[in-house]
C-alpha positions in Angstrom: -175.9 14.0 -129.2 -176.6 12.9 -132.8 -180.1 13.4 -134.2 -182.2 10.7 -134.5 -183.8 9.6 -138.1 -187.3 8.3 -138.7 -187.8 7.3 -142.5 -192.2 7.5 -143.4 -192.9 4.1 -145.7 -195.7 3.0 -147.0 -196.4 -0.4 -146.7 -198.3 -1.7 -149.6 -199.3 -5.0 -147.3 -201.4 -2.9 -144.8 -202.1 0.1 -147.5 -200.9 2.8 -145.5 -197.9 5.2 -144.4 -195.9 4.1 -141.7 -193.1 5.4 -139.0 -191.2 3.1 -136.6 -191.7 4.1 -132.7 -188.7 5.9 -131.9 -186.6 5.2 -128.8 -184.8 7.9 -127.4 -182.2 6.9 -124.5 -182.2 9.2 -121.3 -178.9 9.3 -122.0 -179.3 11.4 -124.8 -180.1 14.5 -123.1 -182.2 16.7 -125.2 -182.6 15.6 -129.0 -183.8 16.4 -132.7 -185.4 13.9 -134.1 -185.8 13.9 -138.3 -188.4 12.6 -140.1 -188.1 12.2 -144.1 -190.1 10.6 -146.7 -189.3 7.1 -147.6 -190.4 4.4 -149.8 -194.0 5.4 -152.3 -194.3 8.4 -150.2 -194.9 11.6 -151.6 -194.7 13.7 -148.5 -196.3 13.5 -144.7 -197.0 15.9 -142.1 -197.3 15.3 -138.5 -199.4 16.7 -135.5 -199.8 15.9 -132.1 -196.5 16.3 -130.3 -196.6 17.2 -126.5 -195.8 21.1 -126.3 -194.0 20.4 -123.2 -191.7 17.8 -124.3 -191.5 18.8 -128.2 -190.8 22.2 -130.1 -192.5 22.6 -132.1 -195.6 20.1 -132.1 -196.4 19.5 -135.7 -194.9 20.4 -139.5 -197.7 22.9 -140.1 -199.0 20.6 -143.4 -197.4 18.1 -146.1 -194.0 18.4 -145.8 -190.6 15.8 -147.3 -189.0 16.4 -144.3 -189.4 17.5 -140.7 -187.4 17.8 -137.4 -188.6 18.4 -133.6 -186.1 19.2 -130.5 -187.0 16.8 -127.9 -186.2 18.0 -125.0 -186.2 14.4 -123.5 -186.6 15.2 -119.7 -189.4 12.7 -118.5 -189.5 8.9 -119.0 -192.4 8.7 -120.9 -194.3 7.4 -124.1 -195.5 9.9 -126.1 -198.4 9.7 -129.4 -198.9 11.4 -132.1 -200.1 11.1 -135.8 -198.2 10.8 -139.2 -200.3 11.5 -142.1 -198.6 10.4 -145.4 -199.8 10.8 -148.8 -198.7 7.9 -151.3 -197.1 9.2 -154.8 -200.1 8.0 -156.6 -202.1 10.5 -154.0 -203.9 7.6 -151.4 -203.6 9.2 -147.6 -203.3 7.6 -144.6 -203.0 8.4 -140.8 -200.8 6.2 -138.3 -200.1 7.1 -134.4 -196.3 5.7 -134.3 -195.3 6.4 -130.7 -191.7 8.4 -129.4 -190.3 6.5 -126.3 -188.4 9.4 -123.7 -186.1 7.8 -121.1 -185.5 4.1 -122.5 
């Protein structure tokens, strides 16, 4: 299956780093999933990812880019935490959500 692409914004209306929640069909089977560094963001790391649905759980620090292999093999929504850090060096944390089995 294709990977799927997350893009990390920051959205100067809320002040903060954002990721859409990410739907991944049970169709899909297992899947990577890419995160990158979008709009005003500098770079972002993430933490939090379920070690029995994701490998591996977290970008170990700031990063531009990162990917996971979700295994995708329960029906479930799963948390977890993007922390971005704006180009003019503001942080944020958001808990975007990755939707298994949709």
């Amino acid at each position: 299956m294709p990977p799927i692409n997350a893009t990390v914004n920051w959205e100067a209306g809320k002040n903060k780093g954002t990721v859409a929640d990410i739907q991944v069909p049970a169709a899909n089977g297992a899947t990577v999933i890419n995160w990158s560094c979008g709009t005003n963001v500098a770079s972002f790391g993430i933490t939090g990812l379920d070690s029995s649905e994701f490998s591996p759980t977290a970008s170990n620090g700031q990063v531009t880019s990162f990917s996971t292999t979700d295994s995708n093999n329960q029906a479930k929504t799963y948390s977890y935490t993007v922390s971005a850090t704006h180009q003019d060096g503001r942080t944020s944390s958001h808990d975007p959500k990755i939707e298994n089995g949709t």
